[in-house]
N, C-alpha and C positions, 0 to 999 in steps of 0.2 A: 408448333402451336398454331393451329387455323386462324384464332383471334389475333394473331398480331399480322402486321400488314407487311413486317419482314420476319421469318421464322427466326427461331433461337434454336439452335443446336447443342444439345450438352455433351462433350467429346468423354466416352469412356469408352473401355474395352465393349468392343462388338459396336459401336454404334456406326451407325451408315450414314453419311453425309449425301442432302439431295443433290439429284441430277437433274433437277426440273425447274430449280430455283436460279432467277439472272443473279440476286443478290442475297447473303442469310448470314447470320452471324453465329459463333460460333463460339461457346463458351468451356472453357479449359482450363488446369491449371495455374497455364499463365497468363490466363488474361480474357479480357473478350476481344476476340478478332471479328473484322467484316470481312466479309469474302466474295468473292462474283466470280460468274461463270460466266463469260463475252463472247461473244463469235472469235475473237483473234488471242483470248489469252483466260487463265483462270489464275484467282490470285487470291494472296490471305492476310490481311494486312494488321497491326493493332487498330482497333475501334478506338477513333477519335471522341467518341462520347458513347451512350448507354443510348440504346432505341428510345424515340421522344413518348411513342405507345404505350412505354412503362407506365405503369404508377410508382408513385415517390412512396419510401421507406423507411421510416424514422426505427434509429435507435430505442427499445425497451428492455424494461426490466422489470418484472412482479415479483416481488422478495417474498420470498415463503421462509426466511431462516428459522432456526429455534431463536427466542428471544435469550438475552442476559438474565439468568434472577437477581432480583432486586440485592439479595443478602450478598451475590457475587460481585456485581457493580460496585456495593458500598464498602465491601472490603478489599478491593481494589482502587479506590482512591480514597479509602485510608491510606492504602501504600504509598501510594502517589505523592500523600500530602506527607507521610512522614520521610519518605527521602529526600523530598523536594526542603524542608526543614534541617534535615541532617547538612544535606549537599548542594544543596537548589540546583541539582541538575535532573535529568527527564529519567523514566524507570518504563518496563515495558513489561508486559506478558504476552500470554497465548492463550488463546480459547478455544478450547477443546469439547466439544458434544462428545456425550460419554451415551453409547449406544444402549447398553445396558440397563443404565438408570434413567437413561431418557433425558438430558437436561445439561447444561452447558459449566463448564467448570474452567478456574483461573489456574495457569500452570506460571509458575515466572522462571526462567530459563538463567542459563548463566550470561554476566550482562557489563558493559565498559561504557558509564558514562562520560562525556568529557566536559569541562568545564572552564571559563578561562576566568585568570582574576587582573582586573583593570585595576585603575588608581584607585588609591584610599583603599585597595583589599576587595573592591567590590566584584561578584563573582555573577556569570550569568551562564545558561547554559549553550552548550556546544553540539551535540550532539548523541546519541547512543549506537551501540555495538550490539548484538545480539550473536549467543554462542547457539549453537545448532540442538543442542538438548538431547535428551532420548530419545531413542524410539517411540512410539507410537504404539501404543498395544493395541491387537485385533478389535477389538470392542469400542475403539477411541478413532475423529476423525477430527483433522485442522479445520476450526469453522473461521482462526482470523485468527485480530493482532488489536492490542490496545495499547498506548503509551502516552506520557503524558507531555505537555511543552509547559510545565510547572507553573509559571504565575503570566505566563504569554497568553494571547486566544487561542482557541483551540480550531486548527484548519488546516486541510491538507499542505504540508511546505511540498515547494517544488522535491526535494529529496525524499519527501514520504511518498510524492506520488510516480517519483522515477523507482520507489525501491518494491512499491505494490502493486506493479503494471504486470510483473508475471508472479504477482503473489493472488490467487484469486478466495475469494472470501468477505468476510466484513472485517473492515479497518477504522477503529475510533480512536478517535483523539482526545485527550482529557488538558481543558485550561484554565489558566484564572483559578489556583485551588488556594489562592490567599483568602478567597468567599467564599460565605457558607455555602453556596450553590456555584459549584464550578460550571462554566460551558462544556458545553459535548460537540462533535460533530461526526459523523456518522458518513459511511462509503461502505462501498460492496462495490468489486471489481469481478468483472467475468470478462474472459476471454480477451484480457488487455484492457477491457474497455470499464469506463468508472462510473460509475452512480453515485447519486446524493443519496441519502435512505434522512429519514425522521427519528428523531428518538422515541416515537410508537411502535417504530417496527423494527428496534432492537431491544429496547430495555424494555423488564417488566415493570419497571419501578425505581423511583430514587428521591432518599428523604434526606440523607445525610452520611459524609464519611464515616465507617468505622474506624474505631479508634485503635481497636484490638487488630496489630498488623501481625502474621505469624513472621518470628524470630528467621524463619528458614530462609523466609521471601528477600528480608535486609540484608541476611548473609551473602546471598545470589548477584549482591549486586556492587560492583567496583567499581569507582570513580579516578580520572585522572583528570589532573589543572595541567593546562596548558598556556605557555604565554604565544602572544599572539605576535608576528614579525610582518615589515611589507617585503617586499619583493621586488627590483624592475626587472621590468619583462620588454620585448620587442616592443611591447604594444603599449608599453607604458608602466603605472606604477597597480599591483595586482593587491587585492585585500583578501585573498582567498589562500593563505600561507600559515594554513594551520596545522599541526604536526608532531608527531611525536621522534627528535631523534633523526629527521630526515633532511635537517640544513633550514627548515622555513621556522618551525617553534623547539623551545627548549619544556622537556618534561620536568614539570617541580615536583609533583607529588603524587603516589599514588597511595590508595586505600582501599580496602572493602569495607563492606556493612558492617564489621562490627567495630571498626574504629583503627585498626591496625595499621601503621605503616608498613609500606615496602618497596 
């Protein structure tokens, strides 16, 4: 490049490195190197920084998604609120753009909440499981993920955002569904990388829970109480020994949606 006052070279098949240049760097797979041609030696080293000639590059994103329908949001935390009622623990779907029909639709997958129950029987949530579902029919493409953290605020937890770093798409959270107007918070993840998005530029709309949850959705979805153990570790005493069966928690109870022990 003329304009910069040390060239950049892009290393691909066929490309020809100068013979004219003392000093030029050189950009490749691994990395950017500087390099120099000297009278007593020629060499290629890693580039301790990026040429100062650059200009600076900030991270962006212009979301162009399809939006959530309003009828699909609100029957979806229906859901929300009614498992969170049932089990007080978290419940998830998939949103699927249905090419076809042009417009975004809620899938709920097979699904293992966990829950633990402290003194006095009180129960808070643990975490959710998500089973891998169907296929995908030609017509249908994964636009995300929606779940709820039940009567918590609604914000990426460190685990949501270690588990949607190579999940790329919109990821929303649904919280506080004790209130008529739960919180939302909204993300779109590409290429690792994570964005804030507004709830303008995923929902169409939203007035209120539906109440009508389909019967299918509750079936879909199984709960397990776990109790909670400490641990010592090298490094001390660990809170992070939760478990089903594996020596840190004891399984009490499992169920599905429609009330069934097993």
């Amino acid at each position: 490049m003329d304009e910069l006052i040390t060239p950049i070279v892009v290393k691909h098949d066929g490309a020809r490195l100068p013979d004219d240049q003392s000093m030029y760097y050189v950009l490749s797979r691994s990395g950017l190197h500087l390099c120099r041609r000297h009278r007593w030696f020629r060499s290629s080293v890693p580039a301790p920084r990026w040429p100062a000639e650059l200009d600076t590059h900030e991270c962006f994103l212009v979301p162009d998604y399809p939006r959530i329908p309003q009828p699909v949001i609100e029957h979806l935390v229906g859901f929300f609120v009614h498992i969170a009622e049932l089990y007080e623990s978290e419940a998830g779907a998939y949103l699927i753009w249905n090419e076809d029909e042009q417009r975004v639709e809620a899938r709920v997958p097979e699904q293992v909440a966990t829950v633990s129950r402290g003194w006095g029987q009180t129960v808070w949530p643990v975490g959710l499981h998500y089973e891998t579902g169907d296929p995908l029919a030609p017509h249908e493409t994964l636009l995300g993920d929606i779940h709820s953290h039940v009567y918590g605020s609604a914000f990426a937890s460190a685990t949501d955002v270690e588990d949607e770093v190579h999940r790329p798409g919109i990821h929303v959270v649904v919280g506080r569904l004790d209130r008529p107007e739960p919180e939302f918070h909204f993300a779109a993840v590409v290429d690792g990388h994570r964005f804030e998005l507004s709830r303008e530029q995923v929902l169409e709309g939203f007035e209120a829970a539906d109440a009508a949850v389909p019967s299918e959705w509750v079936d879909r979805v199984s709960v397990e109480t776990v109790r909670y153990s400490r641990r010592w570790r090298d490094d001390g005493w660990t809170d992070r020994s939760w478990g089903w069966d594996d020596g840190f928690g004891d399984a009490e109870h499992r169920h599905n949606g429609r009330g069934s022990w097993r």
